[in-house]
C-alpha positions in Angstrom: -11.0 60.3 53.3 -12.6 58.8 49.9 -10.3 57.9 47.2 -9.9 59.8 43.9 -12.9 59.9 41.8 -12.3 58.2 38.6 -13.8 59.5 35.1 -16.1 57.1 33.3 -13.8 56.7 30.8 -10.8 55.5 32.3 -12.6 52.1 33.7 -12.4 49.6 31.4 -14.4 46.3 31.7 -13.3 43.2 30.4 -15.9 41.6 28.4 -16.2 37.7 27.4 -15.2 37.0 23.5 -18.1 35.1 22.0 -17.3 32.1 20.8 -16.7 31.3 17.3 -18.5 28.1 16.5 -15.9 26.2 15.3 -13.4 23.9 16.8 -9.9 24.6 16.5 -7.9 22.4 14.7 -10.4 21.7 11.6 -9.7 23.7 8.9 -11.9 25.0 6.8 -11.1 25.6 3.0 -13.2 27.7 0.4 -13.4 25.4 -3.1 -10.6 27.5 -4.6 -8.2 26.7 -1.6 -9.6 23.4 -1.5 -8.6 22.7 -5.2 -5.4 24.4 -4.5 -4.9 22.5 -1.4 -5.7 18.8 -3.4 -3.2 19.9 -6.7 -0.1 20.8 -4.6 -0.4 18.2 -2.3 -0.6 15.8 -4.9 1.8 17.2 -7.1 4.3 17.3 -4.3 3.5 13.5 -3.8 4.0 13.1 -6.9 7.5 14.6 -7.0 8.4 13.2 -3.7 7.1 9.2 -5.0 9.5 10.1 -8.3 12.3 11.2 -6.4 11.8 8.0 -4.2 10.7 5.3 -5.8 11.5 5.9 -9.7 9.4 5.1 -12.7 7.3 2.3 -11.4 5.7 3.6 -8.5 2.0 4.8 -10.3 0.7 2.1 -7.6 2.2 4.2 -4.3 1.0 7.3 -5.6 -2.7 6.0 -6.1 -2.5 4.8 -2.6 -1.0 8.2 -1.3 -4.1 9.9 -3.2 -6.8 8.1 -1.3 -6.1 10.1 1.9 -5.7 13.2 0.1 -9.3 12.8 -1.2 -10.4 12.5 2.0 -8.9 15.3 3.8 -9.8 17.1 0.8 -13.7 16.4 1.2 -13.3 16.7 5.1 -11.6 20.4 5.0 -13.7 22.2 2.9 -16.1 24.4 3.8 -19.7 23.2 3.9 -21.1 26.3 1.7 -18.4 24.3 -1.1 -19.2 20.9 -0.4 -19.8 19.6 -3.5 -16.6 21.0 -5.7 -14.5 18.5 -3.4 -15.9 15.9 -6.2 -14.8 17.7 -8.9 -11.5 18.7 -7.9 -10.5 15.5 -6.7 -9.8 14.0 -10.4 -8.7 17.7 -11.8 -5.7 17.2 -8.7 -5.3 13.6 -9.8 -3.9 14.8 -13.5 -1.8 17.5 -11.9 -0.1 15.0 -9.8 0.0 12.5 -12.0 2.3 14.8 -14.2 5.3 14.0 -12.6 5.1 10.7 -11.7 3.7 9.9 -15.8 6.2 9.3 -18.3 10.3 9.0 -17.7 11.2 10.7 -20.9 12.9 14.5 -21.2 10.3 16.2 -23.8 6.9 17.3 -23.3 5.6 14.7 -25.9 7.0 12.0 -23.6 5.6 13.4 -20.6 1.9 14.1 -22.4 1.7 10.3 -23.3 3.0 9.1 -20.0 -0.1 10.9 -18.5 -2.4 9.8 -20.6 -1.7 6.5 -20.4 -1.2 7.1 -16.0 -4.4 8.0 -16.4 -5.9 5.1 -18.2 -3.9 2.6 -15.9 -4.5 4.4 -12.9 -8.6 4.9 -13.2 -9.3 2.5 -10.2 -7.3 4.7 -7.9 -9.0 7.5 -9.4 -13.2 6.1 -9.3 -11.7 5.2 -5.5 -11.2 8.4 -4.7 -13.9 10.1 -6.3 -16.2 8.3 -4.3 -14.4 8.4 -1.2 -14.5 12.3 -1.4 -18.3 11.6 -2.8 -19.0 9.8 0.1 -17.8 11.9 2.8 -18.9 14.8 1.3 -22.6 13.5 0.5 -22.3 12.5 4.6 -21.4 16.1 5.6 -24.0 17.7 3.8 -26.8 15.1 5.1 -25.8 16.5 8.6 -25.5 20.1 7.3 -29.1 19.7 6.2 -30.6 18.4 9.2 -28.3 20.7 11.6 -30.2 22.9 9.2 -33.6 22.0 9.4 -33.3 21.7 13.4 -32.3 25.4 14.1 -35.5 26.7 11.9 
């Protein structure tokens, strides 16, 4: 005797998910999360190398800011590329804030970054060009991947 008969509707059939084209693991930041991503980071550095290491320690946060730069320059999305450049030194200043100046008012604070910035500029150029440099990279390859599909 033949089995019930099923209605068309009630047979489902799995289907494959297209794949995404992008790996997991690599984020990908628009320039606003980007910058966002770059400023806290940096400022939480910042805060964490004052807590840490005290007044004197403008040299371990220029060193922590080179990697940022690069993940920075790396995450961002390809369509953004070239505000990782930009945002780079904005983030610099924001995390420089608490690191700059030992004093209690905002005076004290104001002329310790200024004058973290003007002692600091070789960890800044550095990683202005490091994110330059990886991001000038990626969009050489974005280009060509480019060019290749059309």
């Amino acid at each position: 005797m033949p089995g019930p008969v099923r209605d068309a509707r009630q047979v489902r059939v799995a289907r494959p998910v297209p794949p995404t084209g992008r790996r997991v693991g690599r984020p990908r930041l628009t320039g606003l999360g980007a910058g966002l991503f770059c400023a806290v980071a940096l400022f939480l550095l910042g805060y964490l190398d004052q807590l840490l290491f005290g007044a004197a320690s403008l040299t371990v946060y220029g060193v922590l800011f080179l990697p940022v730069c690069a993940l920075t320059a790396l995450w961002v999305r390809e369509s953004d590329l070239l505000t990782a450049p930009v945002i780079v030194p904005i983030a610099f200043a924001v995390g420089l804030f608490p690191v700059a100046g030992s004093g209690a008012g905002l005076p004290s604070r104001l002329m310790g970054l200024v004058t973290g910035l003007a002692t600091q500029a070789g960890w800044l150029y550095s990683g202005t060009l490091v994110a330059g440099l990886i991001v000038l990279v990626r969009r050489v390859r974005w280009v060509r991947r480019r060019r290749r599909r059309g």
